[in-house]
C-alpha positions as CSV (number, residue, x, y, z in Angstrom):
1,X,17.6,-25.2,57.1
2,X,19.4,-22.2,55.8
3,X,19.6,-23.9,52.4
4,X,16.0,-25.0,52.0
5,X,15.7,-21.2,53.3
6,X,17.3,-20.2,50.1
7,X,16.1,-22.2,47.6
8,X,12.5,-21.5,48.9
9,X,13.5,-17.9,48.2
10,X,14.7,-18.3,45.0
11,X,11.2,-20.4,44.0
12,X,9.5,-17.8,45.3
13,X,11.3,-15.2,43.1
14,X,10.5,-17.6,39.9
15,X,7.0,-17.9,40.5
16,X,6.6,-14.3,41.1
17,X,8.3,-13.5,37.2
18,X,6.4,-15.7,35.9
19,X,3.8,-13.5,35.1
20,X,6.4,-11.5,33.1
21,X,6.2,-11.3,29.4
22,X,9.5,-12.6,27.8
23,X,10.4,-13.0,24.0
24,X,12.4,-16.1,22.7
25,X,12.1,-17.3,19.1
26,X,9.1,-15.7,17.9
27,X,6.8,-16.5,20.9
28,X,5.4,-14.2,23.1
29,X,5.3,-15.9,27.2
30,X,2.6,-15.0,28.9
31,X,1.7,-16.6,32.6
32,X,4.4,-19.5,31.3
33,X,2.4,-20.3,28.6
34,X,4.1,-19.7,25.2
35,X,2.0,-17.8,22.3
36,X,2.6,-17.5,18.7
37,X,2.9,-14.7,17.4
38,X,0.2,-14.3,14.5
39,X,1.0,-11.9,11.5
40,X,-2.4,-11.0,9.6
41,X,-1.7,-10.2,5.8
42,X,-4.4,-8.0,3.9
43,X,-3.1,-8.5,0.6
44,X,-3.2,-5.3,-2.4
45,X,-5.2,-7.6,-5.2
46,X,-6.9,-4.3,-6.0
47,X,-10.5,-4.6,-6.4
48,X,-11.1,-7.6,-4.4
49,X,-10.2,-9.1,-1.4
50,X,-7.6,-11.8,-0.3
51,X,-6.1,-12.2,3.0
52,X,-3.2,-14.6,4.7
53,X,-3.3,-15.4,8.5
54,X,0.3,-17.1,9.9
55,X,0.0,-18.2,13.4
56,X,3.4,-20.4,14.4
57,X,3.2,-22.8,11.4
58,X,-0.5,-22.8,10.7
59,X,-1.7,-20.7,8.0
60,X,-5.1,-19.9,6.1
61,X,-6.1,-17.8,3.2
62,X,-9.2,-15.8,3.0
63,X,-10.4,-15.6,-0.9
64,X,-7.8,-14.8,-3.5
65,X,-8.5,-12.1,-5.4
66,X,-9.9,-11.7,-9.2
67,X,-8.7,-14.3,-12.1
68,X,-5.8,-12.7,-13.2
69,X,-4.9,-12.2,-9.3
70,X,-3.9,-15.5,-8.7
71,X,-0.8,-15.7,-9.6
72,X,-0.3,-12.9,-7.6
73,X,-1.5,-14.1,-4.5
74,X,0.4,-17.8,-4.5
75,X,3.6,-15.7,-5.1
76,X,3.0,-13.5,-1.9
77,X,2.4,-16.5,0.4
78,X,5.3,-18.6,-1.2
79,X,7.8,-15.5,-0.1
80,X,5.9,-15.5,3.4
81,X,7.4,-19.4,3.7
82,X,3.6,-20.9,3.3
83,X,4.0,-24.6,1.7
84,X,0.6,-25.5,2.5
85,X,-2.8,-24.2,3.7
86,X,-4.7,-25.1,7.1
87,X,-7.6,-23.7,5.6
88,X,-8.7,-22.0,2.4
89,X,-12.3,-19.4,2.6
90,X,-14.0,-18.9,-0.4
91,X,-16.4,-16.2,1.5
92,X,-18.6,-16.2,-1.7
93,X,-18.5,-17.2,-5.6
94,X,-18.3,-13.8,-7.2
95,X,-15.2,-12.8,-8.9
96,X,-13.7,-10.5,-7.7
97,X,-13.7,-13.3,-3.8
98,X,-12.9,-16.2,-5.7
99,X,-11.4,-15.4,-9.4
100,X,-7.7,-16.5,-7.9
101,X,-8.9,-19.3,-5.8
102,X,-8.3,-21.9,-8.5
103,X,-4.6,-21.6,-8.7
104,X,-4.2,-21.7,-4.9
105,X,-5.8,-24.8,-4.8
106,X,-4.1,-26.5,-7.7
107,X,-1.0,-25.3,-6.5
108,X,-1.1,-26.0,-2.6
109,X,-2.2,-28.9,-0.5
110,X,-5.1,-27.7,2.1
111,X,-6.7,-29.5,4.6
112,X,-10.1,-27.9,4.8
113,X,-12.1,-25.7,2.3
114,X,-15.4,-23.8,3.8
115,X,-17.1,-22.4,1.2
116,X,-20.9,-21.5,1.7
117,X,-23.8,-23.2,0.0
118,X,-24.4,-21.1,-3.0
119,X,-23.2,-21.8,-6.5
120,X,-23.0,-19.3,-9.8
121,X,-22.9,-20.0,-12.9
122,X,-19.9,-18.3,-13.8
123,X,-16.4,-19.1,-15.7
124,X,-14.7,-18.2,-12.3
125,X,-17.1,-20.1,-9.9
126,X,-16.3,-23.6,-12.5
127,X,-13.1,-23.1,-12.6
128,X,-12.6,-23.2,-8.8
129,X,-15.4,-26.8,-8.8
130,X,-12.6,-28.0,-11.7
131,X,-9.4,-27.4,-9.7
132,X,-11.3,-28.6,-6.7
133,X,-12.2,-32.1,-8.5
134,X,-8.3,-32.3,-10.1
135,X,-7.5,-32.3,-6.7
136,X,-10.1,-34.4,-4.8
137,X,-11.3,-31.8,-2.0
138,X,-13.9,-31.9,-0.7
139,X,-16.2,-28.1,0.3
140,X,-16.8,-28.2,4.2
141,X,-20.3,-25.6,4.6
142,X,-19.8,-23.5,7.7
143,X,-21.9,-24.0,10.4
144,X,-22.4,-20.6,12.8
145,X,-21.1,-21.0,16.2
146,X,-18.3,-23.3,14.8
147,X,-15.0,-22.9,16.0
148,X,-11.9,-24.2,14.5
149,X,-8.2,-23.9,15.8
150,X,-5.4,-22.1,13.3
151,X,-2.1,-22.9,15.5
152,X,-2.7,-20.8,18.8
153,X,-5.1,-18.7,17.3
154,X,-8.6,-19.9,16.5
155,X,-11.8,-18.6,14.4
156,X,-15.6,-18.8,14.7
157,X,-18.1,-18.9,11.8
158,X,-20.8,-16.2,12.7
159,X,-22.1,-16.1,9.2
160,X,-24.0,-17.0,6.8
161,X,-27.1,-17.3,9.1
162,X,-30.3,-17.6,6.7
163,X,-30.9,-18.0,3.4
164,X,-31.0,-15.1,0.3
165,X,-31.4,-13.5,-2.6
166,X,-27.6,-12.0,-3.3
167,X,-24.6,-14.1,-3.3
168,X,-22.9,-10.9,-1.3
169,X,-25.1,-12.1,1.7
170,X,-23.8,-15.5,1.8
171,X,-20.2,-14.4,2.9
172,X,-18.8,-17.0,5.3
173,X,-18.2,-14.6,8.1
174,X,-16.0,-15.2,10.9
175,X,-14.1,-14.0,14.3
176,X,-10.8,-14.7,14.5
177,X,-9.4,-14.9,18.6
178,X,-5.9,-14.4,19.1
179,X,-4.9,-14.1,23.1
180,X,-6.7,-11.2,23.7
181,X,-7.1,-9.7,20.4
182,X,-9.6,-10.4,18.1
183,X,-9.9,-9.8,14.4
184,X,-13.6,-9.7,12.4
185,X,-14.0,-10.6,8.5
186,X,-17.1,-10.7,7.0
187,X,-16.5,-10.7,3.2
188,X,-19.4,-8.9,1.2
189,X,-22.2,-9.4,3.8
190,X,-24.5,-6.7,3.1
191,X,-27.4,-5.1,5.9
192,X,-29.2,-7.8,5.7
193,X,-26.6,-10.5,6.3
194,X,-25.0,-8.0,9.0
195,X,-28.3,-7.7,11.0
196,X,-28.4,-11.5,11.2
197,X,-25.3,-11.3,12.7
198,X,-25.9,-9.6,15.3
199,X,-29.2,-11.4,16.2
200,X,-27.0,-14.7,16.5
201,X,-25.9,-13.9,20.1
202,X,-22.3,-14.9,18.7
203,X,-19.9,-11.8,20.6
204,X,-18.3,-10.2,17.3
205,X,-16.6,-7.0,19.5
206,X,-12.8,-6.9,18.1
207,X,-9.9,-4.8,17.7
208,X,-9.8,-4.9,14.0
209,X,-12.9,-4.8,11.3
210,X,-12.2,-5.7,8.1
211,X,-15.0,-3.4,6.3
212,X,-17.2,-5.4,4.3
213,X,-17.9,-5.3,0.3
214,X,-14.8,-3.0,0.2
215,X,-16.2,0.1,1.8
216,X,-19.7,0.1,0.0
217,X,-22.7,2.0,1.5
218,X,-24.4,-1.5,1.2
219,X,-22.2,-2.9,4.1
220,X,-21.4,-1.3,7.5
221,X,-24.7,0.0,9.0
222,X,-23.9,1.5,12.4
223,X,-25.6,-1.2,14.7
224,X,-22.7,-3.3,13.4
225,X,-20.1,-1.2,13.4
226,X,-21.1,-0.1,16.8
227,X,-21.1,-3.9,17.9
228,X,-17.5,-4.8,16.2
229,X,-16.7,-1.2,17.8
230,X,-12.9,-1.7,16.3
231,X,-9.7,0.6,17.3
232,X,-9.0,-0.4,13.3
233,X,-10.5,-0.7,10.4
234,X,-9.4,-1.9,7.0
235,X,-11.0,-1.4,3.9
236,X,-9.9,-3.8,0.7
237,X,-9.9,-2.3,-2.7
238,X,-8.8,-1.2,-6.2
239,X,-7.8,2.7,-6.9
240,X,-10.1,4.6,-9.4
241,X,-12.3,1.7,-8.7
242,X,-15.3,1.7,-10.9
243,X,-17.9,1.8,-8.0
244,X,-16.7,4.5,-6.1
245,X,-15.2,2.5,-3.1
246,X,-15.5,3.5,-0.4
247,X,-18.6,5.0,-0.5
248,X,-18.7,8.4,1.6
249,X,-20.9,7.0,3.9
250,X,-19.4,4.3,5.2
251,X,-16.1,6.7,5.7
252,X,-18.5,9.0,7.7
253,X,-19.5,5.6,10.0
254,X,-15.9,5.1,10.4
255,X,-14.9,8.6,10.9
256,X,-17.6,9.8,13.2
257,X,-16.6,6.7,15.0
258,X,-12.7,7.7,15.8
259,X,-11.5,4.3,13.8
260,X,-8.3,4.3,13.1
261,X,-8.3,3.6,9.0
262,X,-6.2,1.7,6.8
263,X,-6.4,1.3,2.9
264,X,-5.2,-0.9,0.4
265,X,-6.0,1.3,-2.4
266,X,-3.4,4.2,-0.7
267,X,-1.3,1.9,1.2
268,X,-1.0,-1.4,-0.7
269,X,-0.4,-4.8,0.8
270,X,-1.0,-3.9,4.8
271,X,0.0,-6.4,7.7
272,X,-1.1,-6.5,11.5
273,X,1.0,-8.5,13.9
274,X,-0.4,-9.7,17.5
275,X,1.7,-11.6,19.9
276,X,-1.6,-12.1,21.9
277,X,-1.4,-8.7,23.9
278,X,-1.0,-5.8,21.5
279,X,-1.4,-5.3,17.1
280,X,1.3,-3.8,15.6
281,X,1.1,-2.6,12.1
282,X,3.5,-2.2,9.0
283,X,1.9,1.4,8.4
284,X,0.9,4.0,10.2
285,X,-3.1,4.3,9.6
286,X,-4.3,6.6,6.5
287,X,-4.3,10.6,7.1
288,X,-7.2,10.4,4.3
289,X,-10.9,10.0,4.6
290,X,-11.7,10.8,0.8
291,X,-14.5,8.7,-0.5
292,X,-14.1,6.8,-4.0
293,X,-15.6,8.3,-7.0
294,X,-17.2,6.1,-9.9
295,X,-15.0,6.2,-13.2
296,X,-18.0,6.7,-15.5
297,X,-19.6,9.0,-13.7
298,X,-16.2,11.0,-12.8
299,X,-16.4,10.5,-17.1
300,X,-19.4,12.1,-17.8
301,X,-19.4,14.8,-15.6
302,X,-16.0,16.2,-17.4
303,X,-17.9,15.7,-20.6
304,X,-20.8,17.6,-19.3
305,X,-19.2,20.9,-17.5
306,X,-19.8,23.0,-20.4
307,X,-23.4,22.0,-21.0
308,X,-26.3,24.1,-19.6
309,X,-27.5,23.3,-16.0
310,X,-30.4,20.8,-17.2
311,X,-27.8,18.7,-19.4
312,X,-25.6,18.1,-16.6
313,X,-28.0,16.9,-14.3
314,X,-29.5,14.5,-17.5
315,X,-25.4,13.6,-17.8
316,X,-25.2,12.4,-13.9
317,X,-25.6,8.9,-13.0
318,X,-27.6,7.5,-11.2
319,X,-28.6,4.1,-9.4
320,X,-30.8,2.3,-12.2
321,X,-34.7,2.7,-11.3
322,X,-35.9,-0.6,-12.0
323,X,-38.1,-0.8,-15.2
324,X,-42.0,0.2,-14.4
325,X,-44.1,-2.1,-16.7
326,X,-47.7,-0.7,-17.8
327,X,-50.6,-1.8,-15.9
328,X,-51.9,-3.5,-19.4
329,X,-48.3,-5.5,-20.2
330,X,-47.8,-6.4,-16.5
331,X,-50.1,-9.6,-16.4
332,X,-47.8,-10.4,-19.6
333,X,-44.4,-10.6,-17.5
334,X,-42.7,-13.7,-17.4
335,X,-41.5,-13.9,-13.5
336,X,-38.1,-16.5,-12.5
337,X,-39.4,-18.1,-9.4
338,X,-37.0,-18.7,-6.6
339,X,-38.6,-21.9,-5.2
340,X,-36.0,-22.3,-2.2
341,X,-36.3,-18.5,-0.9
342,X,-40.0,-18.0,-2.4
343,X,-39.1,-14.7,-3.9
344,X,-39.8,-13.8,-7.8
345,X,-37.9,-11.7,-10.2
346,X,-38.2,-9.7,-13.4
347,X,-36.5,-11.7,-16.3
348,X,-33.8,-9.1,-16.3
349,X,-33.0,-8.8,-12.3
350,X,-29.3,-8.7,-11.7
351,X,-29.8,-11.4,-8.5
352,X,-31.5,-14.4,-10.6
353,X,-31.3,-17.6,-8.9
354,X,-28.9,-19.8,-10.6
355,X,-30.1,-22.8,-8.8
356,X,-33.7,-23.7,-7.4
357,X,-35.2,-21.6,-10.8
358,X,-38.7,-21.9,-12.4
359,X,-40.0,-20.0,-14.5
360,X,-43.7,-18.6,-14.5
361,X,-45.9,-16.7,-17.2
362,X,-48.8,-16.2,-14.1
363,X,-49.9,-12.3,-13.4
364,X,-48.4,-10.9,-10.5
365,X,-51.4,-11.0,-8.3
366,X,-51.2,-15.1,-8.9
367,X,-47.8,-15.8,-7.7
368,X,-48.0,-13.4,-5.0
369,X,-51.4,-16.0,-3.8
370,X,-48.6,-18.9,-4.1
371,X,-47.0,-17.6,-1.4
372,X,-44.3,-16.0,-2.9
373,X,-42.5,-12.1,-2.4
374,X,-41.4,-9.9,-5.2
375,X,-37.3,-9.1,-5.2
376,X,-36.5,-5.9,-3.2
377,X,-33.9,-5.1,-6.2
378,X,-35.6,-4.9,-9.1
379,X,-39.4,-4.3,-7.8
380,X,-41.5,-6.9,-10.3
């Protein structure tokens, strides 16, 4: 009796430190069940975005930079020890997203590829179709609410939700769950793609926001921020960029907010490590809340500051007024149709669809009666 006594004791003693949290080769124990630790990379490809996620021996990349970032990019995760991808995210086709995206694929074997339903007509955008054909993969479309396991770690799609005009809106967006720290990414999703978001009834809250469309006044209204509500935030993007990111007024969202900021344009390549519990980071967060300033107009301002009053304010640039056609040349205007979205475009809008395209030489008034909606952008 006095030895079952004992040993009862000493089970007792166990069971009560097994609660406790105790380190041993890279895993974090919690409640005697073992937790990879997961080490969250937001890469320095300047203006653009790429991002590597390690959890135990699962890894994923989140876009790769601009074209001549590549390179670049497959050299950071071979000296992290990455020899293959669980998953690659293309958030979107443009540049600046996907540029580098071709040599991670032709270089690494991946198992799954989500990229959203959209397609440009671009030399970067072809050349990720051609290494994806070399290779025989295969694009898996996210579907929101879609969960999908990276090691102990796993991530949810919350976006895209609808269908658009702007590639930017398409951004595969997700939330990424590790123990009890969560991570949001939401690529260049703009108001329009963040208010569907939050209309999903997906939970987004998190510890860490990466800011979307690298800190541009487009992204970030406060309903979202407010709904991420984030200890950190990181904002992706090149220094002396030439569209002023950040913009002033997402730092003032942030700021106002008491988010702890970090920048890639200050701080270079920045990495956040959970073991399931707590985020530490490789850098303390910036001291800095200044807001980018465009090149050309930081240009033409110096050219201007010894010019009367009325020059300088002709020499400061501003956002481009879309082109206001007579009433007697407007019936004249050929419109590009969207026939998918039902919206209509000048012939020189910036957001022409590359797919789903018709053309039309009827008067406003008569494509407007076949059910289609003039572009917000550039106001035909």
């Amino acid at each position: 009796m006095k030895r079952f006594l004992t040993i009862f004791s000493s089970l007792l003693i166990v069971l009560a430190l097994g609660g406790s949290v105790a380190e041993a080769n890279g895993k974090t124990k919690v409640a005697d069940t073992a937790i990879d630790k997961m080490e969250v990379h937001y890469i320095d490809v300047g203006q653009g975005d790429a991002t590597l996620i390690k959890c135990g021996d699962a890894a994923m990349l989140i876009d790769a930079g601009e074209n001549d970032k590549g390179t670049l990019v497959q050299n950071y995760i071979r000296k992290q020890g990455v020899k293959s991808l669980d998953y690659l995210i293309v958030t979107h086709p443009d540049s600046d997203h996907c540029g580098g995206a071709d040599v991670i694929i032709t270089k690494y074997d991946i198992d799954t590829i989500i990229m959203p339903d959209y397609a440009k007509d671009t030399a970067s955008y072809r050349d990720v179709i051609k290494a994806m054909d070399y290779k025989k993969y295969k694009v898996t479309e996210p579907v929101v609410g879609e969960s999908y396991k990276l090691g102990d770690a796993e991530f949810t799609i919350i976006a895209p939700n609808a269908e658009y005009e702007e590639a930017n809106n398409y951004s595969v967006s997700i939330v990424l769950e590790h123990g009890s720290k969560k991570f949001v990414f939401t690529g260049d999703a703009e108001e329009e793609a963040e208010e569907d978001i939050l209309d999903n009834g997906i939970d987004i809250s998190a510890d860490v926001l990466k800011v979307g469309h690298h800190g541009s006044k487009t992204s970030s209204i406060e309903d979202f921020v407010d709904a991420v509500d984030p200890e950190y935030a990181l904002i992706s993007c090149g220094e002396n960029n030439d569209y002023g990111h950040p913009h002033a007024q997402t730092m003032n969202t942030l700021r106002t907010r008491g988010i702890k900021l970090f920048r890639t344009d200050e701080q270079g390549s920045l990495i956040a490590s959970s073991d399931g519990k707590k985020i530490k980071w490789n850098a303390a967060p910036t001291g800095s809340w200044k807001a980018g300033e465009p090149q050309k107009a930081a240009n033409n301002t110096t050219k201007a500051e010894s010019a009367p009053a009325a020059s300088q304010q002709e020499s400061t640039p501003a956002v481009e007024e879309p082109k206001v056609e007579s009433a007697q040349d407007t019936n004249a205007l050929t419109y590009i149709l969207n026939v998918k979205t039902k919206k209509f475009h000048l012939a020189s809008c910036s957001y022409l669809p590359t797919t789903n395209r018709s053309d039309s030489s009827l008067s406003r008034d008569e494509v407007i009666a076949q059910g289609y909606d003039p572009c917000k952008k550039c106001n035909p």
